[in-house]
PQR file with spaces between the fields and no chain letter, atoms N, CA, C, O and H, PARSE charges and radii, in Angstrom:
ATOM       1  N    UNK     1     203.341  114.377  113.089 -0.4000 1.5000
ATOM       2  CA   UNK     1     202.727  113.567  114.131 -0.0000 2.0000
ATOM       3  C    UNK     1     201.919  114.474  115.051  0.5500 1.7000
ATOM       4  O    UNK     1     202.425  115.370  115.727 -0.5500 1.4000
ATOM       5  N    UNK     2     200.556  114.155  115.022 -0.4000 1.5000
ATOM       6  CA   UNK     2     200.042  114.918  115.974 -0.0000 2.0000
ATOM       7  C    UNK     2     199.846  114.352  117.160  0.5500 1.7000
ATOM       8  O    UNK     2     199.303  113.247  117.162 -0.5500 1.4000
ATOM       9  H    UNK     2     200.145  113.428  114.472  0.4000 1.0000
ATOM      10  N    UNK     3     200.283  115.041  118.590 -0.4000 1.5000
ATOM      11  CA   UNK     3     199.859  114.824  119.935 -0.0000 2.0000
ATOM      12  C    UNK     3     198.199  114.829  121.152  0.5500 1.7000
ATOM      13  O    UNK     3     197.464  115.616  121.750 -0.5500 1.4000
ATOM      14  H    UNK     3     200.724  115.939  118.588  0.4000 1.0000
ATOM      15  N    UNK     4     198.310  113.999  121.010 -0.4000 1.5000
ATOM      16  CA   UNK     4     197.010  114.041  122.442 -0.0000 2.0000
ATOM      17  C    UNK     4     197.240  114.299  123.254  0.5500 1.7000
ATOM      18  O    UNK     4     198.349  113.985  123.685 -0.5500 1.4000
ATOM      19  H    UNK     4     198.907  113.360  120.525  0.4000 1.0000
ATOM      20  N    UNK     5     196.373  115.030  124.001 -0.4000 1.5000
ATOM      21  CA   UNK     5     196.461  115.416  125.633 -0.0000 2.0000
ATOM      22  C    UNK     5     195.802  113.901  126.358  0.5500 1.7000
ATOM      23  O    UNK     5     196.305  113.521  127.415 -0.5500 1.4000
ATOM      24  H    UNK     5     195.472  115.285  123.651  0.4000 1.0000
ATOM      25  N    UNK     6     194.997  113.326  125.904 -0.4000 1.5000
ATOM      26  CA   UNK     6     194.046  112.492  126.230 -0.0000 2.0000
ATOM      27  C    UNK     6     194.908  110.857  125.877  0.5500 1.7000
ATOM      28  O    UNK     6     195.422  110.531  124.807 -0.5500 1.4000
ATOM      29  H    UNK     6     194.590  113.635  125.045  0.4000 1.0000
ATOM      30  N    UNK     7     194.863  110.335  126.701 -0.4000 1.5000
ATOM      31  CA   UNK     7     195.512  108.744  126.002 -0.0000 2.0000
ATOM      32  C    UNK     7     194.879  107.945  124.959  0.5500 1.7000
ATOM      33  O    UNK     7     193.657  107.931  124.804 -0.5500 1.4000
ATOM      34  H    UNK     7     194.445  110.600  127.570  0.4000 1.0000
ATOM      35  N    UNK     8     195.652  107.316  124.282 -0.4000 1.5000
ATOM      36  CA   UNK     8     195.629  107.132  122.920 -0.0000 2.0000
ATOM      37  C    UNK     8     194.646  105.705  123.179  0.5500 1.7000
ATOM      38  O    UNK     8     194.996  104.790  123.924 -0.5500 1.4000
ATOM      39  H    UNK     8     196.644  107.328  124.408  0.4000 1.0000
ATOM      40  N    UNK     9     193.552  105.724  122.522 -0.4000 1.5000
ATOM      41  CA   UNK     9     192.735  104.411  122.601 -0.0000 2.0000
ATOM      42  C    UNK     9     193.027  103.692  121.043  0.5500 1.7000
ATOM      43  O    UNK     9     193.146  104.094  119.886 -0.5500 1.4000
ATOM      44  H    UNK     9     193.267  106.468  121.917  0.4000 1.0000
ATOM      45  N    UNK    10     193.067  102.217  121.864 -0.4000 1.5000
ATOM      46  CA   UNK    10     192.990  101.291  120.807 -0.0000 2.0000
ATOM      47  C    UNK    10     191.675  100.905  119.990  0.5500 1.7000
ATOM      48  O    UNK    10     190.633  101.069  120.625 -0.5500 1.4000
ATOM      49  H    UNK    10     192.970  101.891  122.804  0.4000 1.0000
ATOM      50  N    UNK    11     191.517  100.302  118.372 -0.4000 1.5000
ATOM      51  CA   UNK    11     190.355  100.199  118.044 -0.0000 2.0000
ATOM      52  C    UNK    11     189.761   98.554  118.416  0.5500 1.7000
ATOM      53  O    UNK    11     189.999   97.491  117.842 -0.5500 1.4000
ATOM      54  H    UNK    11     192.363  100.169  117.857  0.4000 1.0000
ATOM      55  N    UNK    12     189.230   98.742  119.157 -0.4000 1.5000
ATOM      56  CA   UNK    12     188.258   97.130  119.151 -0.0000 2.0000
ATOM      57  C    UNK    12     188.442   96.528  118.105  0.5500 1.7000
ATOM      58  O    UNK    12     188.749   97.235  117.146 -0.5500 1.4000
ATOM      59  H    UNK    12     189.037   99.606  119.623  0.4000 1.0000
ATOM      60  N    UNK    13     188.340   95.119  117.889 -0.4000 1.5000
ATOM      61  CA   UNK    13     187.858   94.484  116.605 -0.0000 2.0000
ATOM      62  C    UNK    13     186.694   94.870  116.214  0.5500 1.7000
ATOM      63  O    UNK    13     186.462   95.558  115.220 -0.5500 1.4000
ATOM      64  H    UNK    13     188.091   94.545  118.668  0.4000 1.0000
ATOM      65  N    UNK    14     185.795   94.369  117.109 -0.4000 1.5000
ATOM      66  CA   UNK    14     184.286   95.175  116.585 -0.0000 2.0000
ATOM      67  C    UNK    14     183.859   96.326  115.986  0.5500 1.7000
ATOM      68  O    UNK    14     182.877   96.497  115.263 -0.5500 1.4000
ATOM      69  H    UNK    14     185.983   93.810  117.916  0.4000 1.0000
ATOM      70  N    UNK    15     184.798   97.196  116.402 -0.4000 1.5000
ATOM      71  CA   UNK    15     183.966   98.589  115.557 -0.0000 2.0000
ATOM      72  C    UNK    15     185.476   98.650  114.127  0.5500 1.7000
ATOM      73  O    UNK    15     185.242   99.309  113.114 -0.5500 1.4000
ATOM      74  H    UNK    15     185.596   97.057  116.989  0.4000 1.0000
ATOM      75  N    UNK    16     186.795   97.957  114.254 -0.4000 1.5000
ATOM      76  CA   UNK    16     186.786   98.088  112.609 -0.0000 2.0000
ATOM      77  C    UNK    16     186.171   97.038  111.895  0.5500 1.7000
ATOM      78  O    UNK    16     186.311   97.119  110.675 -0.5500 1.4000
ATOM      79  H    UNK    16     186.985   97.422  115.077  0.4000 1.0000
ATOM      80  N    UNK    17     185.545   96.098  112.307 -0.4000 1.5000
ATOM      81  CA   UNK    17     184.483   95.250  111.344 -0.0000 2.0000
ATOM      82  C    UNK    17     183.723   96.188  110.922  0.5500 1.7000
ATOM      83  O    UNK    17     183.761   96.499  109.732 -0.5500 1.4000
ATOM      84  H    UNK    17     185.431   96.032  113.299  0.4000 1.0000
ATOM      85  N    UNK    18     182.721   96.951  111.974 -0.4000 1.5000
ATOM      86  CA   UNK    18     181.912   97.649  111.602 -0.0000 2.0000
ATOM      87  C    UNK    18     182.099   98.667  110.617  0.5500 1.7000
ATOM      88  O    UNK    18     181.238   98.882  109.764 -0.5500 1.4000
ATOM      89  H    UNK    18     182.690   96.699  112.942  0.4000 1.0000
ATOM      90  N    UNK    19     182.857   99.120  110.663 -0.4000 1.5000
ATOM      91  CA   UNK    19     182.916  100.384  109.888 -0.0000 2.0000
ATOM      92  C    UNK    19     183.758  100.020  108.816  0.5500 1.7000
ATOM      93  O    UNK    19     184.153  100.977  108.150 -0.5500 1.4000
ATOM      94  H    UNK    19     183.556   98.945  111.357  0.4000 1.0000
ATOM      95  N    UNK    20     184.267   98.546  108.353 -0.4000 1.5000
ATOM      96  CA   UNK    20     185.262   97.766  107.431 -0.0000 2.0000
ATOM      97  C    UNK    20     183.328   97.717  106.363  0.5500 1.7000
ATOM      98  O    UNK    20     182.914   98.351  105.392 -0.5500 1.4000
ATOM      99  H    UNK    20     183.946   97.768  108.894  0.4000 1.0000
ATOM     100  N    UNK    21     182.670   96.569  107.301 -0.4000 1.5000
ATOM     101  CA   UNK    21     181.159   96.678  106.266 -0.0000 2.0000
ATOM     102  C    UNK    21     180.456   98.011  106.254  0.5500 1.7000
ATOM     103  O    UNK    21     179.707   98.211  105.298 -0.5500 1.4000
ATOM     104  H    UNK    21     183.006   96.054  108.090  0.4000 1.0000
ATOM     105  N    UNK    22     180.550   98.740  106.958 -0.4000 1.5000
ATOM     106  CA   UNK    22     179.607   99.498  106.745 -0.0000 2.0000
ATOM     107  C    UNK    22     180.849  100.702  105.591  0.5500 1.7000
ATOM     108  O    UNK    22     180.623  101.908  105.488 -0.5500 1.4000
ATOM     109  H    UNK    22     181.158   98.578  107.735  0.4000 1.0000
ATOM     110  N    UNK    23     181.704  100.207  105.086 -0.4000 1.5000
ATOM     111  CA   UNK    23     182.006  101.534  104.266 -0.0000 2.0000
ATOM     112  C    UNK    23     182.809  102.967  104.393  0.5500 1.7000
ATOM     113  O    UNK    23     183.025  103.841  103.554 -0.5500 1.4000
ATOM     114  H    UNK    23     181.887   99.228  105.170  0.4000 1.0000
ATOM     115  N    UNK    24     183.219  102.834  106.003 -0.4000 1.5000
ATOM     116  CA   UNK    24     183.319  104.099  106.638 -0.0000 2.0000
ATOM     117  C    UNK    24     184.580  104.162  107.042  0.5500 1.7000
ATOM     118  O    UNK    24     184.993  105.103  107.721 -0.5500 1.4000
ATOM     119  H    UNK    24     183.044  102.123  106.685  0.4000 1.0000
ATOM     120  N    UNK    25     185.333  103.148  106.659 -0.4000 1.5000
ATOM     121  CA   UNK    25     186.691  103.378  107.350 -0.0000 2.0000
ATOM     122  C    UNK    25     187.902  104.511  106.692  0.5500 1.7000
ATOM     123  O    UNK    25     188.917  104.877  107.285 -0.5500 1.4000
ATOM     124  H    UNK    25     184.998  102.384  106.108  0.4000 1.0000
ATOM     125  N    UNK    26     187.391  104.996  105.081 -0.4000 1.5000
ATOM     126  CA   UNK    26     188.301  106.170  104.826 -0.0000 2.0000
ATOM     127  C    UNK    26     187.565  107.324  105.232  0.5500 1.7000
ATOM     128  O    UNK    26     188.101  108.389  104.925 -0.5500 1.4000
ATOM     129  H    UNK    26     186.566  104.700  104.599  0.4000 1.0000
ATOM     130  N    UNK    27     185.828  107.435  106.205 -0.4000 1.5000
ATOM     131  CA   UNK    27     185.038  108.509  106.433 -0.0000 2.0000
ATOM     132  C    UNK    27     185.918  108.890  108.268  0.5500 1.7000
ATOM     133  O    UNK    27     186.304  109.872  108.902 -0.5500 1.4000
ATOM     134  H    UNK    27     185.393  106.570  106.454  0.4000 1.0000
ATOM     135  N    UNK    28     185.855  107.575  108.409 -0.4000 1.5000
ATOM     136  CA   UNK    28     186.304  107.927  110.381 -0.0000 2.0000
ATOM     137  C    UNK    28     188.133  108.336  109.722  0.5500 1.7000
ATOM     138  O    UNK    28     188.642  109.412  110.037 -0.5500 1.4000
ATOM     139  H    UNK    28     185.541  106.778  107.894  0.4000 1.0000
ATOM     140  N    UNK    29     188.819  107.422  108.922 -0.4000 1.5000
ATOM     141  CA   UNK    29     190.229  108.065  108.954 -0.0000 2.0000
ATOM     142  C    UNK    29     190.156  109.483  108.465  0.5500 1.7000
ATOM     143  O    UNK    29     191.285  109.934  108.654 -0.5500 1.4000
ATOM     144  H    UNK    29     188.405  106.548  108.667  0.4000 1.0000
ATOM     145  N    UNK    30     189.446  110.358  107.965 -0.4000 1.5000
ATOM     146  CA   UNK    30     189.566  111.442  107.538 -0.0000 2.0000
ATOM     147  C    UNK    30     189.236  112.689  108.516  0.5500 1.7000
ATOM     148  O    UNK    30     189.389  113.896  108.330 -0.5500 1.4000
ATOM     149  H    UNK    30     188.529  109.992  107.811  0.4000 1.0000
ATOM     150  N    UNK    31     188.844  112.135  109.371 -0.4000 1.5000
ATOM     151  CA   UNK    31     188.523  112.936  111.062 -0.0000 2.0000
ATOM     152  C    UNK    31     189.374  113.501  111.535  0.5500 1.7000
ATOM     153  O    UNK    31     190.360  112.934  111.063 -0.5500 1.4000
ATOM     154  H    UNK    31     188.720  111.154  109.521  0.4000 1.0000
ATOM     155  N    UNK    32     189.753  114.338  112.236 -0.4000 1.5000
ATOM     156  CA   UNK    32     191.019  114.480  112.951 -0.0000 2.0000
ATOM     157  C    UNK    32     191.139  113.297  114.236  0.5500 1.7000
ATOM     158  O    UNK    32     190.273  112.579  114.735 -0.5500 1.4000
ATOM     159  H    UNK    32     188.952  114.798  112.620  0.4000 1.0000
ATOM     160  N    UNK    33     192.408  113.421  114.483 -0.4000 1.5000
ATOM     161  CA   UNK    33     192.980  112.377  115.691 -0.0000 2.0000
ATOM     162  C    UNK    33     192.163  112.277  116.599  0.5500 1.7000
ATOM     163  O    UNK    33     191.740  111.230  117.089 -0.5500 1.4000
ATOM     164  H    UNK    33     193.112  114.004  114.077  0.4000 1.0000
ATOM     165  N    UNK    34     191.855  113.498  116.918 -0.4000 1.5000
ATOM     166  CA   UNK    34     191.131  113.596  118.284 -0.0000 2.0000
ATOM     167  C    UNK    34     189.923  113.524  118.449  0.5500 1.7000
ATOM     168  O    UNK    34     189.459  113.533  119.590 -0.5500 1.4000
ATOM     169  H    UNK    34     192.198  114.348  116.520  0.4000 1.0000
ATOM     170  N    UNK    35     189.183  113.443  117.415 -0.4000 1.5000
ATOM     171  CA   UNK    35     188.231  112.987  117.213 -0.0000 2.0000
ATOM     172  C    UNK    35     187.729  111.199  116.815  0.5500 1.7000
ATOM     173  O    UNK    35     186.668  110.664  117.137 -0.5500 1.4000
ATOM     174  H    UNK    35     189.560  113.436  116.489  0.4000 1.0000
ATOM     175  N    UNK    36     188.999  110.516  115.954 -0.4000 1.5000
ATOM     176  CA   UNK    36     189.064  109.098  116.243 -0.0000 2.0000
ATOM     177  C    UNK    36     188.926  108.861  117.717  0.5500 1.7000
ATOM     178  O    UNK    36     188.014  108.313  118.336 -0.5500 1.4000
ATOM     179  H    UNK    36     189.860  110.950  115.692  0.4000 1.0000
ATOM     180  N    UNK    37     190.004  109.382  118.118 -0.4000 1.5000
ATOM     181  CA   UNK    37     190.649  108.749  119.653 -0.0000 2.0000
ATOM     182  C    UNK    37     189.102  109.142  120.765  0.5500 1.7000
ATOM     183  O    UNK    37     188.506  108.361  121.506 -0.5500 1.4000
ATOM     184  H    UNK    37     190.745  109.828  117.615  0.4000 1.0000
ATOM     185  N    UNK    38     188.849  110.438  120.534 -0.4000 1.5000
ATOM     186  CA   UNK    38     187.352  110.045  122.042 -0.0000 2.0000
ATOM     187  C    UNK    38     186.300  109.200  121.122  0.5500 1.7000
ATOM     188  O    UNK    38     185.620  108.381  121.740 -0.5500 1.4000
ATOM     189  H    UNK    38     189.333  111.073  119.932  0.4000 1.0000
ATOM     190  N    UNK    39     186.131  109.287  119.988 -0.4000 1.5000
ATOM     191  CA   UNK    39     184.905  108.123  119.614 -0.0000 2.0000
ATOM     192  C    UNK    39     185.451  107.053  120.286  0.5500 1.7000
ATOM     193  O    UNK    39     184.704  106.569  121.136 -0.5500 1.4000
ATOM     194  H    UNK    39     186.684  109.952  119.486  0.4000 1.0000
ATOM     195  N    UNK    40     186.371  106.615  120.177 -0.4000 1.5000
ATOM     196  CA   UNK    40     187.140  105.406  120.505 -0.0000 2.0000
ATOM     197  C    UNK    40     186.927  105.138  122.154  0.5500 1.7000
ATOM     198  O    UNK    40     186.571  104.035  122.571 -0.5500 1.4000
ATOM     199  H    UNK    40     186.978  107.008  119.487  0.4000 1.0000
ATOM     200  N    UNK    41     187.171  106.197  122.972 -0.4000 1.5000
ATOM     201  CA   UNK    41     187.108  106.219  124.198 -0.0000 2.0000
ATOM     202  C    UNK    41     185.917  106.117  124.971  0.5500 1.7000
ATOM     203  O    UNK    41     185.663  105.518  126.016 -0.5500 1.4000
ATOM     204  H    UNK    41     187.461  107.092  122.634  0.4000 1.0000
ATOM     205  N    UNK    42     185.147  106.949  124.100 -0.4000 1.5000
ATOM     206  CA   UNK    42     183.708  106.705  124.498 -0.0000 2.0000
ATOM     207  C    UNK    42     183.088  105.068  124.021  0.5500 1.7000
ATOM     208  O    UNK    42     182.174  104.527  124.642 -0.5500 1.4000
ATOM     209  H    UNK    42     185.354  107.435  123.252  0.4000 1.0000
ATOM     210  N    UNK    43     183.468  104.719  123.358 -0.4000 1.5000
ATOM     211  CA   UNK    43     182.961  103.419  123.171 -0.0000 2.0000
ATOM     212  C    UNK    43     183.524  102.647  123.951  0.5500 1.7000
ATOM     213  O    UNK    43     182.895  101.752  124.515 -0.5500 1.4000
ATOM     214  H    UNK    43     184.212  105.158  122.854  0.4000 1.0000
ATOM     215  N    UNK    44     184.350  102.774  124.066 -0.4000 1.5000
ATOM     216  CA   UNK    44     185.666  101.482  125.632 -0.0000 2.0000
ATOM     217  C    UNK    44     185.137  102.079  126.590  0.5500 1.7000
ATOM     218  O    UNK    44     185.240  101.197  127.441 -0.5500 1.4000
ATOM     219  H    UNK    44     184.861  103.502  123.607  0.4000 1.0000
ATOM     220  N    UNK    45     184.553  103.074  127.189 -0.4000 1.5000
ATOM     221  CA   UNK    45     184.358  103.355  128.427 -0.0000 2.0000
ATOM     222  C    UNK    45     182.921  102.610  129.119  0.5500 1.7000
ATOM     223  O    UNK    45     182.724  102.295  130.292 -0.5500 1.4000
ATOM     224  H    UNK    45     184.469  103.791  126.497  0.4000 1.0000
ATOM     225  N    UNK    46     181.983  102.458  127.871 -0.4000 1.5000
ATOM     226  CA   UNK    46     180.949  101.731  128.438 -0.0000 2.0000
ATOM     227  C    UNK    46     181.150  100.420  128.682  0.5500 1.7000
ATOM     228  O    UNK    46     181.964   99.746  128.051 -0.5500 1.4000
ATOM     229  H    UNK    46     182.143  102.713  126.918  0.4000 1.0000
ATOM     230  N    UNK    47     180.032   99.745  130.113 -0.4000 1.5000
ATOM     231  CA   UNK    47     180.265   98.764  130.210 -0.0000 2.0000
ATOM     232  C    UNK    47     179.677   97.444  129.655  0.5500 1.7000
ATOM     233  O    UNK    47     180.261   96.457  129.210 -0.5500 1.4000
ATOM     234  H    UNK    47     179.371  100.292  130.626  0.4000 1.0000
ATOM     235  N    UNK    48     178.172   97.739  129.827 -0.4000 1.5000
ATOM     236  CA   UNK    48     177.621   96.954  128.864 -0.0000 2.0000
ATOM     237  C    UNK    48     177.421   96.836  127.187  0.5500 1.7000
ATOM     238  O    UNK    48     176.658   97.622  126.624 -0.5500 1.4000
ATOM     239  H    UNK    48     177.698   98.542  130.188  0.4000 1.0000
ATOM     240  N    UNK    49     177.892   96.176  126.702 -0.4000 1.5000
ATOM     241  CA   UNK    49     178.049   95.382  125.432 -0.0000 2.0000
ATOM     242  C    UNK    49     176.472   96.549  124.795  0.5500 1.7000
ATOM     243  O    UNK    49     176.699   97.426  123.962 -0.5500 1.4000
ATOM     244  H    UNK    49     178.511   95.538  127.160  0.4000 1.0000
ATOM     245  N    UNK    50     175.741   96.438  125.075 -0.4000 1.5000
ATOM     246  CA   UNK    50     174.721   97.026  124.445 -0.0000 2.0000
ATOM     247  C    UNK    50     174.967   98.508  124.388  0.5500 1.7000
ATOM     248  O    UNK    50     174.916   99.146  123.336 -0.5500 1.4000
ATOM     249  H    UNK    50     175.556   95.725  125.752  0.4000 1.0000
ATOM     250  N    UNK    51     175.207   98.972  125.438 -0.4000 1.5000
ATOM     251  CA   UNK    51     175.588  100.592  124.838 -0.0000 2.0000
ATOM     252  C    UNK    51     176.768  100.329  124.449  0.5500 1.7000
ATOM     253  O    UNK    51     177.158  101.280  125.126 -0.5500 1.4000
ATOM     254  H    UNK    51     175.249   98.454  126.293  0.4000 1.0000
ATOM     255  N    UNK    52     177.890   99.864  123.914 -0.4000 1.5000
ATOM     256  CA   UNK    52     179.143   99.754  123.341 -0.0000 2.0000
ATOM     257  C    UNK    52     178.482   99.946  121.821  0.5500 1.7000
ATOM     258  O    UNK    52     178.876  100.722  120.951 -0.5500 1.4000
ATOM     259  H    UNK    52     177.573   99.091  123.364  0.4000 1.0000
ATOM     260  N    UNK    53     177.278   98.944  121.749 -0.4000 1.5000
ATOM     261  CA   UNK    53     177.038   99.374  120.230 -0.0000 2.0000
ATOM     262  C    UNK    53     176.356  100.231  120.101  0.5500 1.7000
ATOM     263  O    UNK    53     176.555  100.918  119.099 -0.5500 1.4000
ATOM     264  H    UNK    53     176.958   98.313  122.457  0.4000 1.0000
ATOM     265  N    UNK    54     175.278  100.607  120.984 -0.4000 1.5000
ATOM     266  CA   UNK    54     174.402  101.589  120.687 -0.0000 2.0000
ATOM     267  C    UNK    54     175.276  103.496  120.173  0.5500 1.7000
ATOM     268  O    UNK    54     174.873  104.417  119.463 -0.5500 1.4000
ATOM     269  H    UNK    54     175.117  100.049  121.798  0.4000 1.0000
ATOM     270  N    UNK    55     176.797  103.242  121.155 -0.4000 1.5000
ATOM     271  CA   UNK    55     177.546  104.223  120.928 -0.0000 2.0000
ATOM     272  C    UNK    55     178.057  103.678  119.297  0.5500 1.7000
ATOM     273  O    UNK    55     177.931  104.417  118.321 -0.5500 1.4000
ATOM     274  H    UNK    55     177.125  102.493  121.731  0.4000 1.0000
ATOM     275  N    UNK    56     178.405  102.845  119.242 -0.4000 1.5000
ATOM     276  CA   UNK    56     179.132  102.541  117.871 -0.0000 2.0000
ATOM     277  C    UNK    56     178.297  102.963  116.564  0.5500 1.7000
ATOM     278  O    UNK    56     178.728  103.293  115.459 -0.5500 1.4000
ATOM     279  H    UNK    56     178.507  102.244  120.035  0.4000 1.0000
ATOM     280  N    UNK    57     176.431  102.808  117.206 -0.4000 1.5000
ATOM     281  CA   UNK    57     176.005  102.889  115.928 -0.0000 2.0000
ATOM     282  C    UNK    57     175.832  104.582  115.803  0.5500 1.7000
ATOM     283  O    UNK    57     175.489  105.107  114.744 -0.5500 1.4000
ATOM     284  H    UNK    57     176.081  102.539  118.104  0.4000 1.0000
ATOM     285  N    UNK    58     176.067  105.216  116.820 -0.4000 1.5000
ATOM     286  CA   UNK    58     175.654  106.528  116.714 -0.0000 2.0000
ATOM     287  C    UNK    58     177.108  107.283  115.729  0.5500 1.7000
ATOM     288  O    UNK    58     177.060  108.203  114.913 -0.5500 1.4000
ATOM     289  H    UNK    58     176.345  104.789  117.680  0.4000 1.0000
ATOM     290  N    UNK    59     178.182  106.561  116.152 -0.4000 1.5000
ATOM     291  CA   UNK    59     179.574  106.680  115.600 -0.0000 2.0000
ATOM     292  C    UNK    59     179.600  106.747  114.186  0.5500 1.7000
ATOM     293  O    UNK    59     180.265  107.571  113.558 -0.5500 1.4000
ATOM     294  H    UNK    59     178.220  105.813  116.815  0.4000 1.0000
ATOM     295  N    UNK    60     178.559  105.498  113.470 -0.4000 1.5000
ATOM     296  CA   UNK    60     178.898  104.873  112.387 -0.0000 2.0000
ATOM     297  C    UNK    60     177.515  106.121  111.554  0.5500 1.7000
ATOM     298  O    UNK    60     177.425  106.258  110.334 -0.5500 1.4000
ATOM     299  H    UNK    60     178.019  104.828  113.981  0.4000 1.0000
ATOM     300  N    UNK    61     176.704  106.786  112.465 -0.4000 1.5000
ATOM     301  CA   UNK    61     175.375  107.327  111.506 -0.0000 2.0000
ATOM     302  C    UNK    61     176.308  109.034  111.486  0.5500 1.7000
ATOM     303  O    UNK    61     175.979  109.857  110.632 -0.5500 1.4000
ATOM     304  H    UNK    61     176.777  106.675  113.456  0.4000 1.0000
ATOM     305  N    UNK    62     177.185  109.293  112.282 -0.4000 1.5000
ATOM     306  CA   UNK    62     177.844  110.531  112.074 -0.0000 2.0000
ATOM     307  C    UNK    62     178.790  110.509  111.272  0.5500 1.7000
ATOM     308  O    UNK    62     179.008  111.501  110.578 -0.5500 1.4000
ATOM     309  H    UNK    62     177.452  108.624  112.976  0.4000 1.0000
ATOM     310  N    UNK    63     179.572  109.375  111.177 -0.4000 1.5000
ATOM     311  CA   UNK    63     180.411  108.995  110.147 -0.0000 2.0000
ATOM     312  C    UNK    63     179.440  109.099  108.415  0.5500 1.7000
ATOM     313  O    UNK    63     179.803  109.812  107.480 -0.5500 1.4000
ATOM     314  H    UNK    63     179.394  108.568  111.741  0.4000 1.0000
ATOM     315  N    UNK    64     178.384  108.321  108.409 -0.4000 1.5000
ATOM     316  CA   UNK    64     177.947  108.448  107.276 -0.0000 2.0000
ATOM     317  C    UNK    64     177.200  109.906  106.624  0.5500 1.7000
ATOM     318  O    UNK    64     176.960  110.175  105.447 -0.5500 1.4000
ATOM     319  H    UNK    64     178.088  107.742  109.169  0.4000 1.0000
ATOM     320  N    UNK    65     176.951  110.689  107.838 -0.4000 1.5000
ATOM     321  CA   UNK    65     176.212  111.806  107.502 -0.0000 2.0000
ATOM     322  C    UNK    65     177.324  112.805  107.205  0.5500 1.7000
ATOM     323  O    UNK    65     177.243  113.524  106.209 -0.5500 1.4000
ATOM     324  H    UNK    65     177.146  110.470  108.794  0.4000 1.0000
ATOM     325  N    UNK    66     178.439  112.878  108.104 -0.4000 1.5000
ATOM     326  CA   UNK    66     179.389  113.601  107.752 -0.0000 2.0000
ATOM     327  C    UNK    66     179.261  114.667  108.149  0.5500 1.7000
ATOM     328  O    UNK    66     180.225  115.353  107.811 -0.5500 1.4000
ATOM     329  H    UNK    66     178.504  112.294  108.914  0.4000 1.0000
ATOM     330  N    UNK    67     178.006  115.606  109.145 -0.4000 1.5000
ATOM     331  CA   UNK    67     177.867  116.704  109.975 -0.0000 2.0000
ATOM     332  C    UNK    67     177.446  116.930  111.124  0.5500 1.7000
ATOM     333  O    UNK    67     176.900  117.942  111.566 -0.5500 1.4000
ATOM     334  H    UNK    67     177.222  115.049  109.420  0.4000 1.0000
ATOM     335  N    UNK    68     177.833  115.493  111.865 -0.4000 1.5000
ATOM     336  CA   UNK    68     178.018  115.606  113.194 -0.0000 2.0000
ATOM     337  C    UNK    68     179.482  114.680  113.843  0.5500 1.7000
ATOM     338  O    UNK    68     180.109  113.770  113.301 -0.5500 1.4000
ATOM     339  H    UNK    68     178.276  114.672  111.507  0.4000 1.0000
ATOM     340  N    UNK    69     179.705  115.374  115.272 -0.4000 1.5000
ATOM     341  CA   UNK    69     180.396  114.387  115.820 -0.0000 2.0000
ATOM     342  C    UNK    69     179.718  114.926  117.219  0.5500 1.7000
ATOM     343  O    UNK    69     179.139  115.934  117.623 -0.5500 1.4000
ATOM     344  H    UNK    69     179.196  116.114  115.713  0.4000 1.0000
ATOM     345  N    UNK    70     180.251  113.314  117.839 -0.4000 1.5000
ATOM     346  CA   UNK    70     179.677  113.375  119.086 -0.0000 2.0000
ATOM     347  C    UNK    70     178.578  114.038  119.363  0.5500 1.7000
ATOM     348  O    UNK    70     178.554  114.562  120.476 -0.5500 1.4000
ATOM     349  H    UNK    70     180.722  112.495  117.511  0.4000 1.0000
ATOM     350  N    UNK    71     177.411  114.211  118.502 -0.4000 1.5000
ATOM     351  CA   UNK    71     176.062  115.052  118.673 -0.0000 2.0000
ATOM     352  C    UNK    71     176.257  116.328  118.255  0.5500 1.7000
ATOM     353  O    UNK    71     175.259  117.027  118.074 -0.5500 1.4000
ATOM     354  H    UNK    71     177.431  113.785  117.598  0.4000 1.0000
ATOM     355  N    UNK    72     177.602  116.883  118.020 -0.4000 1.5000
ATOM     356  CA   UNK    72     177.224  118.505  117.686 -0.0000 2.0000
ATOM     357  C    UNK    72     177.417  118.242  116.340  0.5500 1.7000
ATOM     358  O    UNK    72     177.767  117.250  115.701 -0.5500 1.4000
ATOM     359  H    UNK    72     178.412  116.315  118.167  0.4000 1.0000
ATOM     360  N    UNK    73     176.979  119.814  115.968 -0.4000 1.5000
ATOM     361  CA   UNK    73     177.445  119.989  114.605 -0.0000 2.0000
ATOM     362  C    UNK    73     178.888  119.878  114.119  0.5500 1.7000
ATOM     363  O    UNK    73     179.792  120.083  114.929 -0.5500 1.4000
ATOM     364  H    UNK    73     176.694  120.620  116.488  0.4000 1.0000
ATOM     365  N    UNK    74     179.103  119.639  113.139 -0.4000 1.5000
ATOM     366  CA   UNK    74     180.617  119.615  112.305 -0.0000 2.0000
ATOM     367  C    UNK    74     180.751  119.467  111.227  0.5500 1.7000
ATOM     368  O    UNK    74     180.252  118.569  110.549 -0.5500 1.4000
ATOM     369  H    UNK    74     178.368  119.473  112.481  0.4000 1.0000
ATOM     370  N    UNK    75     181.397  120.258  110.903 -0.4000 1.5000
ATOM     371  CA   UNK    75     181.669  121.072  109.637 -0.0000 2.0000
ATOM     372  C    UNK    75     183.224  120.351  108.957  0.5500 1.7000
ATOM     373  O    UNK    75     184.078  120.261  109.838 -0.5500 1.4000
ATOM     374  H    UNK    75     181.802  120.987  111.454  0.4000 1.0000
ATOM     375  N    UNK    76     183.581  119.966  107.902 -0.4000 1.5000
ATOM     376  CA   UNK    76     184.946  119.078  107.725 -0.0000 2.0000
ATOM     377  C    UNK    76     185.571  120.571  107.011  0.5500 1.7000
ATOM     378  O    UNK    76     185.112  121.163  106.034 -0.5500 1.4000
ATOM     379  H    UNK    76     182.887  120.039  107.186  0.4000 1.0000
ATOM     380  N    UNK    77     186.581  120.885  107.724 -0.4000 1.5000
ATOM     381  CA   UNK    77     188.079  121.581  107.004 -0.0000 2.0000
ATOM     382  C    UNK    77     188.204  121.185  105.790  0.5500 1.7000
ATOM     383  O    UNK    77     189.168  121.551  105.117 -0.5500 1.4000
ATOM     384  H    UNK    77     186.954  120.404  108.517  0.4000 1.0000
């Protein structure tokens, strides 16, 4: 079991639809924790509905590329 320093965010319905169609849900489970959990956070933290997705879609184009998170580079272990 791995621990967060950071509190544990829940997933919206919306973004596991999203990432249920778009294909990506064994790409985001293969992330580390802590990297689910602030995508997650960063998307609950906005308020308007439009950047909720605009973050989601940036979520879902790093998920598919597989060498970024959160804008930097990343490299998968």
């Amino acid at each position: 079991m791995v621990s967060l320093q950071r509190p544990i965010q829940s997933m919206p319905d919306f973004v596991k639809k999203a990432l249920i169609e778009a294909g990506l849900m064994d790409a985001y489970n293969y992330r580390p924790p802590y990297q689910r959990n602030d995508y997650l956070s960063w998307i609950n933290r906005a308020k308007p509905q439009k950047t909720k997705h605009t973050r989601l879609n940036q979520m879902l184009d790093e998920l598919s590329t597989g060498d970024r998170y959160m804008n930097m580079q990343y490299k998968a272990k």
